[in-house]
Every structure is written in structure tokens, then in C-alpha cells.
NUDREN-379392 format. One record per residue (C-alpha): x, y, z. Coordinates in steps of 0.1 Angstrom, whole numbers, plus 2048, in hexadecimal, padded with zeros to 3 digits. Layout:
N
XYZ/...
END
This chain:
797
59FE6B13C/59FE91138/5A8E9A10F/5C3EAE117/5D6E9012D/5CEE7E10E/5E1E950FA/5FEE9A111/5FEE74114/5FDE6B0F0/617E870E6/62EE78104/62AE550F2/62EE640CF/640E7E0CB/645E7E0A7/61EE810A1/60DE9A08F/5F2EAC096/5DBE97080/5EAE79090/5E7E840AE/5BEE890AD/5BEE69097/5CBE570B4/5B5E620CE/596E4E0D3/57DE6A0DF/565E800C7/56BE9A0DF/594E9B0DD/592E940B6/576EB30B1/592ECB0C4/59FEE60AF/5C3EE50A0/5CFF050B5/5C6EF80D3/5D6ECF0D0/5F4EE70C0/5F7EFF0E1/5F4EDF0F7/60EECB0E5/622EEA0E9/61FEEC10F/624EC210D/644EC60FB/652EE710F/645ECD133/656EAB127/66EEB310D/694EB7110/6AEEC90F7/6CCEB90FD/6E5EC1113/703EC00F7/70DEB70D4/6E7EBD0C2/6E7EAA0A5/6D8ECD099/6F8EDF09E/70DED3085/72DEE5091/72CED70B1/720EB20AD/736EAA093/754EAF0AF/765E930BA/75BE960E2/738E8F0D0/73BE6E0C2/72DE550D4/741E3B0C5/760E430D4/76CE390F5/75FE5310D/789E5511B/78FE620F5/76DE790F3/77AE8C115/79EE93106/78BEA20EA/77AEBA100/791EC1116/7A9ECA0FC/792EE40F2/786EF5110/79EF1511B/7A4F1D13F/788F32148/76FF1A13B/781EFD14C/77FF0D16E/758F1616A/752EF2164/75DEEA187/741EF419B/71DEE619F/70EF0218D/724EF816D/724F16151/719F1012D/733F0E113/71EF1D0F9/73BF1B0D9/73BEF50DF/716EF30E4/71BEE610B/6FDEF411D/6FDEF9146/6F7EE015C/6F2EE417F/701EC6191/6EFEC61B5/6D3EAC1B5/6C3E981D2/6AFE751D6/6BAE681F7/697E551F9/684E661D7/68EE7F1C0/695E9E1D6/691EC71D2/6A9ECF1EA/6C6ED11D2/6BEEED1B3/6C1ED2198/69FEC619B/681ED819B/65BECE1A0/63EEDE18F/62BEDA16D/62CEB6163/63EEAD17E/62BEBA19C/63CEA11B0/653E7F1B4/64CE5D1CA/658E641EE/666E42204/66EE41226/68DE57230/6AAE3F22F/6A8E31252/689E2524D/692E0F230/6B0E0323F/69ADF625D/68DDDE23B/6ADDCD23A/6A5DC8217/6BFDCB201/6A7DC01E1/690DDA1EE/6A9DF71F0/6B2DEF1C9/68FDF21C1/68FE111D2/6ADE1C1BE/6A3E1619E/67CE261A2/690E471AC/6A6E4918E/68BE40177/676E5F183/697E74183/69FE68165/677E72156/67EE96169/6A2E96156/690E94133/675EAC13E/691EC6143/687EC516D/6A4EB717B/6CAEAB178/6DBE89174/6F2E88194/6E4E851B2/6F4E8D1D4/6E6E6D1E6/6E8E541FA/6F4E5F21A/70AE4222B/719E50247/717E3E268/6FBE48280/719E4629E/705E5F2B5/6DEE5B2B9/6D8E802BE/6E9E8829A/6CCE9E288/6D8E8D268/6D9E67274/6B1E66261/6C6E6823D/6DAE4B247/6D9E24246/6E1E1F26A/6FFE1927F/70ADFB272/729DFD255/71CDDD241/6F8DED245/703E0723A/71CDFA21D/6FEDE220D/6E7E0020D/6FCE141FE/706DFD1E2/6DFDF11DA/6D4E121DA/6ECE201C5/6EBE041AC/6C5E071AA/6CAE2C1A0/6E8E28188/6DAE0A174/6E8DEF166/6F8DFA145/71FDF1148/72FE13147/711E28141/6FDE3615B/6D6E3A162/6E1E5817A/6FEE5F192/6F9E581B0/714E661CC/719E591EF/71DE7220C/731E7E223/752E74224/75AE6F23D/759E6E265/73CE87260/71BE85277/720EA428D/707EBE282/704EDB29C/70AECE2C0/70FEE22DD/725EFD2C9/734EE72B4/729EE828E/731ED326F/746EED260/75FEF4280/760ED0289/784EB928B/778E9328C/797E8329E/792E61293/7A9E42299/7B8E31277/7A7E1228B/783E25289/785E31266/78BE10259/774E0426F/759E1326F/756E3425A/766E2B238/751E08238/734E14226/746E2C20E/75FE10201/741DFC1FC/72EE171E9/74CE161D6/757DF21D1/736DE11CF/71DDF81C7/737E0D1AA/72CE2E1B6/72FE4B19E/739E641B5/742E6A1DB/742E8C1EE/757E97207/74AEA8225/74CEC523A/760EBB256/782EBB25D/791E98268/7B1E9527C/7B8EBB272/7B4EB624B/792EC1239/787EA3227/784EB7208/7A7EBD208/7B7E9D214/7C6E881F6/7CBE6920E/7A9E68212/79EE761EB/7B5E6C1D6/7C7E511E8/7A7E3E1F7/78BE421E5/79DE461C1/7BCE341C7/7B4E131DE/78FE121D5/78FE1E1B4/772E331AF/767E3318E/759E5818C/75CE7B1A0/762E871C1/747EA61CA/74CEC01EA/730EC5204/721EE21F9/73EF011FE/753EEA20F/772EF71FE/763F18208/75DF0E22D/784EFC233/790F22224/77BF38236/770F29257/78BF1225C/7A7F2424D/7B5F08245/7C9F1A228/7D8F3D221/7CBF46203/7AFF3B1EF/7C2F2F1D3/7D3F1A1EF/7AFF0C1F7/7ACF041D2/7C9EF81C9/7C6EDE1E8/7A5ECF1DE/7ABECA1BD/7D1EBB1C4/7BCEA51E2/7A6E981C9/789EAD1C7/778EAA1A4/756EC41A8/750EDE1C6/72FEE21CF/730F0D1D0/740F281BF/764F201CD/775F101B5/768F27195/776F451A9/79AF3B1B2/7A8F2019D/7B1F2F180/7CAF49196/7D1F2B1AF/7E4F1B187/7EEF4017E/800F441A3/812F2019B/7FDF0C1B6/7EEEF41A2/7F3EEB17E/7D6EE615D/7DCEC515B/7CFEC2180/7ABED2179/7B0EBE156/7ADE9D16D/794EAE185/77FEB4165/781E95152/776E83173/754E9516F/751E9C14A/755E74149/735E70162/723E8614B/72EE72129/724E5013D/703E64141/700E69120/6FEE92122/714E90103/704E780ED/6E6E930DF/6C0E8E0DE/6B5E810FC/698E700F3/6ADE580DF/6C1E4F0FD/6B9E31112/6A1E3D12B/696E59113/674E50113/66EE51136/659E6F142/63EE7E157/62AE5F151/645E4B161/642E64183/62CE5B1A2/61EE3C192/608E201A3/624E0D1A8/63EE221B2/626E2B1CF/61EE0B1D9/63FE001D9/645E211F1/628E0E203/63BDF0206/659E02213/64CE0F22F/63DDF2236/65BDDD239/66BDFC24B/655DFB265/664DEB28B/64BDE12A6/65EDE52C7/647DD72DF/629DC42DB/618DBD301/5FCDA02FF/5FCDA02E1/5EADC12DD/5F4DC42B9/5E5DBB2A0/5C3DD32A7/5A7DBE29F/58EDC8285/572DBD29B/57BDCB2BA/58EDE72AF/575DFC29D/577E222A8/5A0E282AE/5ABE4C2C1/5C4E5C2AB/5D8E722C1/5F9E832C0/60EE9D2AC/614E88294/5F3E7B28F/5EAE8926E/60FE92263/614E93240/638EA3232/643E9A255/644E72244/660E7C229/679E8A241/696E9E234/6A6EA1210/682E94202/66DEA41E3/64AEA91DA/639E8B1E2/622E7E1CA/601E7B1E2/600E7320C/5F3E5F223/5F7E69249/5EFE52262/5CCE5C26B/5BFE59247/5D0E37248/5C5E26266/5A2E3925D/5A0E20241/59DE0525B/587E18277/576E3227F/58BE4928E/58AE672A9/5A7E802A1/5B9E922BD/5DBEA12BD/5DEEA72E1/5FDEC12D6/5FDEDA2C0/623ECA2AF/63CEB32B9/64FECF2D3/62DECD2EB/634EE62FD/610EE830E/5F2ED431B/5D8EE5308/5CBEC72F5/5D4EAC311/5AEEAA319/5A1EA32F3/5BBE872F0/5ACE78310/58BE7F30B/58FE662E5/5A3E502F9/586E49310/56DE482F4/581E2E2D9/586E0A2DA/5A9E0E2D6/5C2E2B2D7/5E1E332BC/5FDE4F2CA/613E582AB/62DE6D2BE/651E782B6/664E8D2A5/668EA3284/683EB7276/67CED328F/68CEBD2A6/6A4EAF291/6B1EB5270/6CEEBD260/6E3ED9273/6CFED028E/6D7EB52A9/6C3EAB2C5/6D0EB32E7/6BFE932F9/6A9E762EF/68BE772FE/66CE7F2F2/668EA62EB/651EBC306/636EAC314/632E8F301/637E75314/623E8432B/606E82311/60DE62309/607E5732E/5EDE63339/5DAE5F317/5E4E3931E/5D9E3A341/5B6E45333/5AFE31313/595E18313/5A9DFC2FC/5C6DF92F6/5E4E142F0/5FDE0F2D3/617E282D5/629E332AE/644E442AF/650E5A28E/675E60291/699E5D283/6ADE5C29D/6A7E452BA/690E522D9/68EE442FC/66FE35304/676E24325/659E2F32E/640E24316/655E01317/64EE0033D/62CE0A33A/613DEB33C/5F6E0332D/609E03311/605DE62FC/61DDED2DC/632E022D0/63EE052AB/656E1929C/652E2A27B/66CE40272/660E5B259/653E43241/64CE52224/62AE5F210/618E3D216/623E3F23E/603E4124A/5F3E24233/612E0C23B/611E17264/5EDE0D266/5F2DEC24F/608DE226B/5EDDEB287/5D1DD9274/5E6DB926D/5E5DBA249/60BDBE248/61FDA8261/63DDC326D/661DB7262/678DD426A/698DD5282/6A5DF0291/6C4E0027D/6D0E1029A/6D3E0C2C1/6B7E202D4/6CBE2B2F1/6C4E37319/6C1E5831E/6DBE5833A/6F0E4E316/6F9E6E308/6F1E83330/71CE8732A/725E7930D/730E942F2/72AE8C2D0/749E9A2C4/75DE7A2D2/760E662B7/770E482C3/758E292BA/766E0F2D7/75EE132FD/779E1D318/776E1633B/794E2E345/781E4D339/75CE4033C/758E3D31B/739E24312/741E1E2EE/730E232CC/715E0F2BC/708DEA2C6/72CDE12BB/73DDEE2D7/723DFB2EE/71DDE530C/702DFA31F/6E2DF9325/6C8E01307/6A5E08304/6A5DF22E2/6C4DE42D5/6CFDE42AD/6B8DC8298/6A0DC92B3/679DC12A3/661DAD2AC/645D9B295/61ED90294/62ED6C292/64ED572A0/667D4A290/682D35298/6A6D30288/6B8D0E284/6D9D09272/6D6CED256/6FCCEE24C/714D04252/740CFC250/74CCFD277/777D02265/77ED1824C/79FD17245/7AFD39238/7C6D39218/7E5D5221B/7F4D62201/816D571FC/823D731E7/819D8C207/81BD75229/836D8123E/83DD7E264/828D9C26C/80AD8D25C/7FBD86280/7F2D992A0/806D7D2B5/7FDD602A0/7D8D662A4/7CED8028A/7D4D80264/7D8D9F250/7BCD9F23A/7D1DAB21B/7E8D89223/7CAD72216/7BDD691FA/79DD741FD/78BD711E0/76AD5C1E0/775D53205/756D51214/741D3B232/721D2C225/707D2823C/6DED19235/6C6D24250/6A7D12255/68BD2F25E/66BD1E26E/64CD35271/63BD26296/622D3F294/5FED42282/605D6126D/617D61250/63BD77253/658D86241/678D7D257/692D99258/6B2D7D261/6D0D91270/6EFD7C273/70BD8B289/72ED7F292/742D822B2/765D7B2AB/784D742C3/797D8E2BE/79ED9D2E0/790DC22EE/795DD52CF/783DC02BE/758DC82BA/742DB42D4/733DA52AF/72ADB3290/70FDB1274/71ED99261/6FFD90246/6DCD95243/6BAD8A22B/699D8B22A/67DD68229/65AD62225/64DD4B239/62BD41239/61CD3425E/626D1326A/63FD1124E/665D10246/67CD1E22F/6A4D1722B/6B6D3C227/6D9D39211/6F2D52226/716D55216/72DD6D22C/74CD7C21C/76AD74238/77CD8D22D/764DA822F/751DA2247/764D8B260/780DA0265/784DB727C/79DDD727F/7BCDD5294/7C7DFA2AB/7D9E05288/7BFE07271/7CADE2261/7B1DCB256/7B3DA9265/7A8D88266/7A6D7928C/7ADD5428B/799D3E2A9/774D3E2AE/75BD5429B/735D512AE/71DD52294/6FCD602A6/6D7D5E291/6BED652A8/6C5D512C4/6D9D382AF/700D372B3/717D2229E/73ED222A3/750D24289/77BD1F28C/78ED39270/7B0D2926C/7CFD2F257/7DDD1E23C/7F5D2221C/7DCD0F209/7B5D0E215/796D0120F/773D08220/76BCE3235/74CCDB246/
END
């Protein structure tokens, strides 16, 4: 190892080292022989890289840490009194923006609020920064991608790698504790630009990724937090810029049926289960109220009925956005005064610096309303531990660039887009390529060689790349063409190279798709076919190639294929996402065998003729014949599809058989709340009439693996309950993952929550339990299971 990694490593470990410790310490006659100046100048630049000052009450500054809001033995309620009691107006108000001002008389530095790490820490928001000992930060697949895992074990993981290399930037002085991500909004239209950030179009999905990933970035220390994490946007927001209509003009007229549904699923999850510290608010409007300045769905949902413990944070100028472009208010002290009554905590832009202080002058809001805004966020920041001094001498404190881009936070970014990975087809087999056969592969496409087009959006500097023809490279030799010049292919230019190495190779790889030209956010897609003259390329490249043709497909969004499907000169076709810095490594694991593919869709790939008429600004989820409406999501879309949600196929087979599972469960009311209205005619029971807790329907699944490869089995469970038409065709009801060596078994433990996930939601937004017949479908396994009332139940088999 270089002497001067030795001395930035050694003074990272031991910071309270001399210098003749220091040189003691270091096993080289070379490092030891170095002049004092020079180990003094580099622990210098080691310290100014990795070390922090803290963010408030330095034990250095006696006037300050002696203060009350200092002591970290008090109860952190008490230690934000104490501050708040001793801030004045104009310092309150400048506190309530992202870019929060130092209070320099009380020794509170600045802090600027706006981080990212939606799959790895992020440099979107201008809380984090890359550069010096940090040059860059593990990148996983964009969000879609993982959620194709089904993993919730793996999304934790996932979770808690992020924070600890936000956590190592934090106490380098490179980046911030809260952190804007994840993104849980439902993926309701295929052409959203956004839809990459998200888990999918599924509410549990959704809800369980939410929850594991946020608990893998907050930690598991009680009250105290790793880092903040914040899930986004609530809600009814996936409209970015659609024929006209933008983000920031856009009314989502949503049923009370739908929100409850559907859109508020995966944020009263992130809440409930996963105890998220903070949830933003969006741009959009919905049923004519900004969210940002709605206190039924602030300060009465998410605060009052689902308790968040922590702060509510505008899209960025949201406050600024219902004011000016909706004109939603009069005045801007109007637009102030509403947020902050509504529930708004932080506001992500200037808006709330400038205009509160007149909106309490003019009457419109009182101090103690930004006194609750602020101890909402001053609170986050104490659970942080921004107020308890040194940071070294804070749990994580010694984590730092050592800590960044290891071996095994890139592997395990390996292993996520491995598990992310969905083959769609598989004709023959032709997959997997054979190491015999297969030994000089045609690498052809625009997205061939792609590198930063594998992170997707919101990502950071990742730590190193590989792109899919230096990974399948490792495994053959390989002839490169890109047959276009980018993913628009707008000419024909290179359509004779690309046939030309698919002549010449024993077997031919496409990796086609998209990138965030095509979609991104404020951008949707206007169809969802392949862009220019791709599929064209991908035809007649197939029509020429001398083995077999595997078409990969880089995208977030879903893309009709129907004709690759169709298409017997194409014998698979996997799906990769945008799976992260190892993409390339993990796609050509897949094509070589050495990983058996495990990923379901997370999202229905629709038809083209789906969206020919269908306007993304309709928002209702459920199909209606009298207006030819088809319906949102595999839930209540009964069309054709080109792949429908879960859909992924393995190297092996396996086969599903119920070992036990109760065929009554009887339902226990609660007496205190029963009442005559406690049923839709007799046959559906208010969910809030039960006594739901630990009411749940065990189930063991016996999971034989038929085949000769070993396999990971991704085992979607879905219900189809009796409710009648406004009820979903079924739902994801529960979900794990097995390892199942060939020609073996394994028994899979599934426990599903009645309440939450075998109700459904009645035309007025109520919660309900339907009582009859709920089909349990695994695979192509059904078991019937009867959901009956009673005063007094128990669970019989």
C-alpha cells in the first residue's frame, strides 16, 4: 500500500496519535524515514478530508454547551423547549427552510437539509458532495429494479450500506443526515418518466419497500436515528409533464375509495411499520387542495391517524409553486400561513424564510404555530444527534471514507442486481449460453457499453462500473457493435456492423432500451414502444445472427415487445432495469448461468393500443365499461398484456403445494364499536369493527425444485376476495423468497395480516373486511379460505 494511504488510514483509525506514534506505527522504513513536515501537512489534509466540527454545543465553547438544549441527558421534548425558548422570530423563521441559517450566539451552525439516497447516497440534493476522500458512493439498481427482488431482507441490507456511507460522508463534513428518499408512490401509468424511482404498482409492494428500506437507513437505536430518511410524494402524484399538463398545474381528482386504496397504502406503511422520520408532500394539487396545504391530509393523516414520529418536508418550492402558479392564495403570507397551519414542518425553498414572519405580524398565523413546525424538525435533528457535540464520539462516529465503496458494499450491489434481474421469455431453452458453445458473443445495441445509464435517476458517483460488454467479455470473447449511435436511433448508419458481428459470433446479445432521455423526471413517455428504429435493429440483427439472439432490455418503465415475444429468432428476453454499477457483471451472470434469474415483474408491461387514448391525467384506478375505461394496474385491469405483474421465469421449475393452511377463520368484532352499519348488506365488516390485532391466516407452502439447477424462488401469494365489482380482481396479498437446491423441497412459513391485507375498500373510502370466500392463488395453487364473523373468534383449521 502507498505510504500516504498508510497515513491517511492510520490517522482515520487513530486519531489521537502523534506524530511519533504515527511513524512508530507504520511498518515500512520508507513511511518511518519521511520527514515530520511532510506526515504533519498530510495529517492536515487527512483531518481537513474526514474530520467533522460539530454541528452544535462544542464542548470547546463553554457558553454554549453548558446550555440546557445541550445536555444530552435530558429528554430531547425538554432540550427543544430550551431552544426554542431562546430563539427570536427572525431566527425562527430562517430555520424553516432546507438551507437552514447558522445561529452563530448559540453556536448552531447551518445545515442544509436536502439530501438524496433513493438507491445510494445521491448528489442531486446540495447536502452531499463528492470529491476528495470521497470520490464517490456504492450505486444499486434504481428502485424498480430491486423491487423486481421481492426481497424484503435484501432491501434492508440495502438500507443500512447507504446510511453507513452517508453517515462516513456526514463525519467527513460531505454530506447531510436527512435524506429525501425513498420514493413510494404508485407506478399507476407506465409512461410516468418517474415510475424508475418507484417500487412498482402494487400498494403492499410498495408499503414493505418502503418500511425495509427505511429501517435499513434509520438503524435500530430506539429513538435515535442513523439518518432520516423521508418518503415521497404525497400523494396522488405520478404525472410529470404529459401532453401539456405538468406536475405543478396538475388537480389529481381522486375517489376517497382510491386514496385509501391505493395511493396512501405505501405512505401509512412507511409510517406505521417502517417509523419513518419524515414524509414530503408533493407538488400537485389533489381534489383542488395543494397537498402542502391540506391539514386533512398533513396534519390529520399522516400526524394525527398515523402518527408520524418526525417532520413533514415540501417538494422543493412547493409552497412557492401552490402561490404562484396555482394561485391558490392571495397573498404570500396566505401561502405561508396555510402550510404551516396544514402541517407543513420544513419547505424545501426560500418561501417560508421570506413571508412568515409578516404572515404572524398580519395576524394569520400565530408563534406558537412555527414553534410546533420547528420542534417537529429540531427534534429529528436531536434524535440525530446534531446537538450532542463531537461527532466522533457519537455512535457511528468512526465511520469514514474507509467505510465508502468497499468490497462488500459492491458485491452486495452485485447481488442486487442480480436478484433484480426478470427473464421474460426463454425459447428452447436458449438461456443459459453455454461456455462451450458460446465462445465469441456479438454485443450490439445502444446500450451495449452503457455505463451511468445503469444508475438511473437521483443516483451519485458510483464507486467503479461495469457495463455489459466488459461483463459478458469476462465469459467470451466478444465483437462490439452499437448498431445506433444512442437509444433515440434515429438512423441506419450502423445497422450493417451489428449484422455483420451477428453473422460472425456464436451467439448474439441486443441490450436495447431506454435512458433518461427518454424518460426521467419531468419527462414522460408519449408511447411504449421501443424508441426509433430499434426494433427494427433488433430484427433484422436477429434474422442474421448465426446462434442464438437474447434480447436485454434496460428500462424503468415497461416497453412493448410483442414483437420480440412473437419472434421465434429470438430465443430470450430479459429484463434489467437500470441495474446499478455492477449491471453489466450481474446481466451477463444471468446469460452464462452462474446466477439462476429470480426476479418478477413489479409492474404490468402493457399493449401499446393501452395508453393510444388513455390520458394519464384520469386517475381513477378501477375499469368502467360505460366510458371505456380499462382500469389501472393488474388489480383492476382486465386487458390484454404483453407481461403481466410477477411475471418471471427461471433456469429451473418449481412447483407449489400447500402443507396446511385453516379453510374458516372466524373474525372477532369489537363489541364496544359493532353497530348495525358494520356491514355492506351483511357481507362486509368494517375493518375498524374488529379486533384485529395478531388476526392473521397462517399458511406452510411446500416449494419442490423439479429441475436440475439450483434456484432462488420469488413465491407471490395473491388473494381474490368476494366482494362484488368494486372490489380488485385479486391483490398481492404476501410474498418471500427460498432456496431450493435441484430435486429438492423446502416448506415456506407465510402469515397474512386479515386486516391489512384481506380487506378491501368499499365506494367511500371505508376499509372493510368481505365475509365469504377468499381464493388464495400461489403459482397455480388456490386454496379457499371462508372469513366469517363472530363476537368471539378463533383461527380453526
Amino acid at each position: 500500500m502507498p505510504y500516504i494511504l498508510l497515513l491517511f488510514q492510520y490517522h482515520y483509525k487513530y486519531p489521537h496519535w502523534s506524530v511519533s506514534q504515527m511513524k512508530t506505527g507504520i511498518a515500512t522504513t520508507t513511511m518511518a524515514s519521511l520527514p515530520q513536515t511532510i506526515i504533519l501537512f498530510l495529517l492536515l489534509l487527512g483531518a481537513f478530508a474526514q474530520a467533522r466540527d460539530p454541528f452544535a454545543c462544542d464542548s470547546k465553547d463553554a457558553k454554549t454547551s453548558s446550555l440546557p438544549f445541550c445536555k444530552v441527558s435530558m429528554p430531547i421534548p425538554n432540550r427543544v423547549t430550551d431552544l426554542l425558548g431562546r430563539l427570536t422570530m427572525q431566527e425562527k423563521v430562517r430555520l424553516l427552510v432546507n438551507n437552514a441559517a447558522a445561529v452563530p450566539r448559540l453556536g448552531i451552525k447551518g445545515y442544509e437539509w436536502w439530501s438524496e439516497a433513493l438507491h445510494g447516497v445521491s448528489n442531486v440534493g446540495p447536502g452531499t458532495k463528492f470529491g476528495g476522500a470521497f470520490p464517490g458512493a456504492t450505486s444499486f439498481p434504481q428502485v424498480i429494479t430491486t423491487a423486481a427482488s421481492f426481497n424484503a431482507t435484501l432491501w434492508e441490507a440495502i438500507g443500512r450500506v447507504v446510511s453507513d456511507e452517508a453517515r462516513a460522508m456526514y463525519n467527513g463534513g460531505a454530506a447531510g443526515l436527512t435524506y429525501w428518499s425513498p420514493n413510494v408512490n404508485i407506478f399507476r401509468d407506465p409512461r410516468w418518466g418517474r415510475g424508475q424511482e418507484t417500487p412498482g404498482e402494487d400498494p403492499v409492494l410498495a408499503g414493505t419497500y418502503a418500511a425495509s428500506y427505511v429501517k435499513g437507513l434509520q438503524g435500530n437505536n430506539g429513538d435515535r436515528l442513523k439518518v432520516a430518511a423521508c418518503c415521497k410524494h404525497f400523494t396522488a402524484y405520478d404525472i410529470d409533464n404529459w401532453n401539456g399538463v405538468d406536475r405543478f398545474h396538475f388537480n389529481a381528482k381522486v375517489s376517497k375509495q382510491d386514496i385509501e386504496d391505493t395511493f396512501d397504502v405505501p405512505f401509512k406503511m412507511c409510517v406505521q411499520d417502517g417509523n419513518v422520520a419524515s414524509v414530503m408532500c408533493s407538488y400537485n394539487q389533489v381534489n383542488g387542495v395543494p397537498t402542502c396545504a391540506d391539514p386533512n391530509l398533513l396534519k390529520r393523516t399522516i400526524r394525527g391517524q398515523w402518527n408520524l414520529n418526525g417532520y413533514i418536508v415540501s417538494d422543493c418550492d412547493s409552497v412557492g409553486v401552490f402561490y404562484n402558479t396555482q394561485h391558490y392564495t392571495s397573498t404570500p403570507e396566505e401561502a405561508a400561513a396555510d402550510a404551516i397551519k396544514a402541517g407543513l414542518d420544513l419547505d424545501c425553498g426560500p418561501f417560508l424564510a421570506q413571508y412568515t414572519e409578516n404572515a404572524v405580524t398580519r395576524g394569520l398565523l400565530k408563534e406558537a404555530d412555527v414553534n410546533s413546525a420547528l420542534a417537529n424538525t429540531l427534534t429529528v435533528q436531536m434524535r440525530l444527534g446534531m446537538f450532542d457535540g463531537e461527532p466522533s464520539a457519537q455512535p457511528f462516529g468512526n465511520l469514514g471514507p474507509k467505510d465508502v465503496c468497499t468490497p462488500a458494499h459492491q458485491e452486495l450491489a452485485l447481488e442486487a442486481a442480480r436478484q433484480g434481474i426478470v427473464l421474460l421469455n426463454n425459447r428452447g431453452p436458449s438461456l443459459p449460453l453455454s461456455h462451450l458453445r458460446h465462445r465469441t458473443v456479438a454485443v450490439i445495441g445502444p446500450n451495449s457499453n452503457a455505463t451511468v445509464t445503469m444508475i438511473g435517476n437521483y443516483a451519485g458517483v458510483a464507486c467503479a462500473y461495469t457495463s455489459p460488454l466488459q461483463g459478458i467479455g469476462n465469459y467470451a470473447k466478444t465483437i462490439h457493435q452499437m448498431g445506433c449511435a444512442d437509444v433515440a436511433c434515429k438512423d441506419d448508419k450502423l445497422l450493417s456492423g451489428a449484422i455483420n458481428a451477428a453473422r460472425q459470433a456464436d451467439a448474439t446479445v441486443l441490450v436495447m432500451g431506454l435512458d433518461q432521455s427518454i424518460e426521467a423526471e419531468f419527462r414522460d413517455r408519449t408511447g411504449l414502444l421501443l424508441p426509433g428504429r430499434q426494433q427494427e435493429l433488433v430484427s433484422k440483427v436477429a434474422m442474421a445472427s448465426k446462434g442464438p439472439t437474447i434480447l436485454v432490455l434496460m428500462s424503468g418503465g415497461p416497453i412493448d415487445v410483442s414483437f420480440a415475444k412473437n419472434d421465434p429468432r429470438i430465443g430470450a428476453i430479459l429484463w434489467a432495469g437500470y441495474p446499478g454499477q455492477a449491471g453489466g457483471a450481474a446481466i451477463a451472470d444471468v446469460l452464462y448461468g452462474t446466477t439462476n434469474p429470480e426476479g418478477k415483474l413489479p409492474m404490468t408491461w402493457y399493449p401499446q393500443e393501452y395508453v393510444s387514448n388513455l390520458p394519464m391525467t384520469d386517475m381513477a384506478m378501477r375499469s368502467s365499461p360505460n366510458r371505456n375505461y380499462p382500469g389501472r394496474t393488474y388489480k383492476f385491469y382486465k386487458g390484454p398484456v404483453v407481461y403481466p405483474f410477477g411475471h418471471g421465469l427461471s433456469y429451473t421449475n418449481f412447483v407449489h403445494t400447500i402443507a396446511s393452511a385453516p379453510k374458516v377463520v372466524t373474525v372477532p368484532l369489537d363489541g364496544h364499536r359493532h353497530s348495525g352499519n358494520a356491514t355492506i348488506s351483511g357481507k362486509a365488516i368494517k375493518v375498524n369493527h374488529v379486533r384485529c390485532n395478531k388476526l392473521s391466516v397462517g399458511l406452510q407452502v411446500d416449494v419442490k425444485n423439479t429441475g436440475s439447477k439450483d434456484g432462488t424462488h420469488t413465491m407471490l401469494v395473491f388473494s381474490k376476495p368476494p366482494a362484488g365489482h368494486w372490489a380488485p380482481q385479486k391483490q398481492l396479498v404476501a410474498f418471500a423468497k427460498v432456496h431450493v437446491p435441484a430435486r429438492s423441497q423446502r416448506r415456506v412459513g407465510i402469515n397474512i395480516h386479515v386486516c391489512k391485507f384481506l380487506s378491501v375498500v368499499d365506494r367511500s373510502g371505508v376499509r372493510r373486511i368481505p365475509t365469504g370466500v377468499h381464493n388464495l392463488h400461489i403459482g397455480g395453487v388456490k386454496h379457499s379460505l371462508s372469513l366469517q364473523p363472530a363476537t368471539l373468534g378463533v383461527i380453526k383449521s
